[in-house]
C-alpha positions as CSV (number, residue, x, y, z in Angstrom):
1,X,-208.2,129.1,18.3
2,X,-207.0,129.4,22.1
3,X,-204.3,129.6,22.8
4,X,-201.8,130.0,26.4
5,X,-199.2,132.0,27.5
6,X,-196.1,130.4,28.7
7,X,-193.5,131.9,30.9
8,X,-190.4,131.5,31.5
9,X,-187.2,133.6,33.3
10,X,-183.5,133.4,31.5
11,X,-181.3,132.6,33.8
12,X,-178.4,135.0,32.9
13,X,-180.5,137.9,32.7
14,X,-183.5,137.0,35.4
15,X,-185.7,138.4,32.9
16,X,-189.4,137.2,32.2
17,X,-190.0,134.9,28.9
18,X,-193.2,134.5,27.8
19,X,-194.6,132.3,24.5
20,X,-198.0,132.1,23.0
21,X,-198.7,128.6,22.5
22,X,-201.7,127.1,20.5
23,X,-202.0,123.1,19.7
24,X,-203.1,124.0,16.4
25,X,-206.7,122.6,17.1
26,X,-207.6,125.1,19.0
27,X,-207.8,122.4,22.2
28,X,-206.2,124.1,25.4
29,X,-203.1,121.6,26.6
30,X,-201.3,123.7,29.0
31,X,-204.1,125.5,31.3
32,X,-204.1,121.5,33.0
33,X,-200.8,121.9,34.1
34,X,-199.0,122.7,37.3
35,X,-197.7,126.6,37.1
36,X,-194.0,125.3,37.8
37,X,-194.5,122.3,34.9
38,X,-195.9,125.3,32.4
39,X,-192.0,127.5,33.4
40,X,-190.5,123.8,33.1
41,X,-191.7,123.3,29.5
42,X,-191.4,127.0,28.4
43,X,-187.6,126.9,29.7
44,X,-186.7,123.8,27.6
45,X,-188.2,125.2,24.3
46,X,-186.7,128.3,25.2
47,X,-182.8,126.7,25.6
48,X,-184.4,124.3,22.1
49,X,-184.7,127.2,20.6
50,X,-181.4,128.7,21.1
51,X,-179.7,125.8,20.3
52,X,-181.5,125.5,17.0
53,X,-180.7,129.3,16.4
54,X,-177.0,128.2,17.0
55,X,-177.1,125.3,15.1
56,X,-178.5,126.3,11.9
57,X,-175.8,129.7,12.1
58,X,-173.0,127.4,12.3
59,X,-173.7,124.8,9.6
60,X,-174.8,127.5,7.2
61,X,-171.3,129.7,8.0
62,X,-169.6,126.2,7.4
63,X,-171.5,125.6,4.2
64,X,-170.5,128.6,3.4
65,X,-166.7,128.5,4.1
66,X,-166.6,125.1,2.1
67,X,-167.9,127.0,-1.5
68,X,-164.7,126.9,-3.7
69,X,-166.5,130.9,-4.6
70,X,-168.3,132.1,-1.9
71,X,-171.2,134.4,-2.6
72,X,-170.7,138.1,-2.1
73,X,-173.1,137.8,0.8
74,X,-176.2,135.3,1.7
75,X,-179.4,136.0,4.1
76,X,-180.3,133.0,6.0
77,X,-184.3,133.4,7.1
78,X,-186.7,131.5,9.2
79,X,-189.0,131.3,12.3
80,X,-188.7,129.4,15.5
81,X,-192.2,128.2,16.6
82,X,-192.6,126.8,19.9
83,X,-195.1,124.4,20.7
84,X,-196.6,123.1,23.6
85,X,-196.2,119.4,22.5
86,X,-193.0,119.3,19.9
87,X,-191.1,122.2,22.2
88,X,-189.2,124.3,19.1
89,X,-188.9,123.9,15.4
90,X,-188.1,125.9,12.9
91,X,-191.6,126.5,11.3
92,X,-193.3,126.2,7.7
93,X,-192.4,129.9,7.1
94,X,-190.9,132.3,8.7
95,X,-193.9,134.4,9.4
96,X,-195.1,131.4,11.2
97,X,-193.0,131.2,14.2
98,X,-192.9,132.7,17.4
99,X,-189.8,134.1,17.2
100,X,-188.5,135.3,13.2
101,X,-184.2,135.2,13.3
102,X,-182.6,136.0,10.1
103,X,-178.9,136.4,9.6
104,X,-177.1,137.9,6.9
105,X,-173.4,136.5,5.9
106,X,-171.2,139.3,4.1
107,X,-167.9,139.8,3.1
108,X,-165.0,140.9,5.9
């Protein structure tokens, strides 16, 4: 399967990004591409990413506020997998994704 590397640079840090990307059918979809459309596209799945990250944090600390008994503590897992198509999901598993976040919840 081929796949490409995809770079990027954060803009609060000026630090280099770079993703492995892979279409799944091991067909090449990125080499085509202008250099500045591949650190376009690896931007926006970078800033997808993060916002997903953020996302799923917040409604699972609100779920959690809501429970009339909290749990002692809860570990939220999954993977981030960026593709050069879709941008970033959260993936099938998360030994899957590109980038693995897991966040544990536990009592103040």
């Amino acid at each position: 399967m081929h796949s490409d590397i995809i770079q990027t640079v954060t803009s609060s840090e000026e630090s280099i990004v770079l993703f492995e990307m892979n279409d799944g059918r091991g067909k090449t979809t990125a080499t085509c591409r202008h250099p500045q459309e591949l650190a376009t596209k690896s931007a926006q799945a970078l800033v997808q990413a993060m916002g997903t990250i953020q996302a799923l944090a917040n409604r699972t600390s609100e779920t959690l506020a809501k429970l009339p008994k909290p749990p002692a503590a809860c570990e939220l897992e999954f993977g981030i997998k960026i593709d050069p198509v879709a941008g970033a999901l959260v993936s099938q598993s998360a030994d899957e994704g590109n980038l693995r976040i897991k966040f544990v919840w536990s009592p103040d």
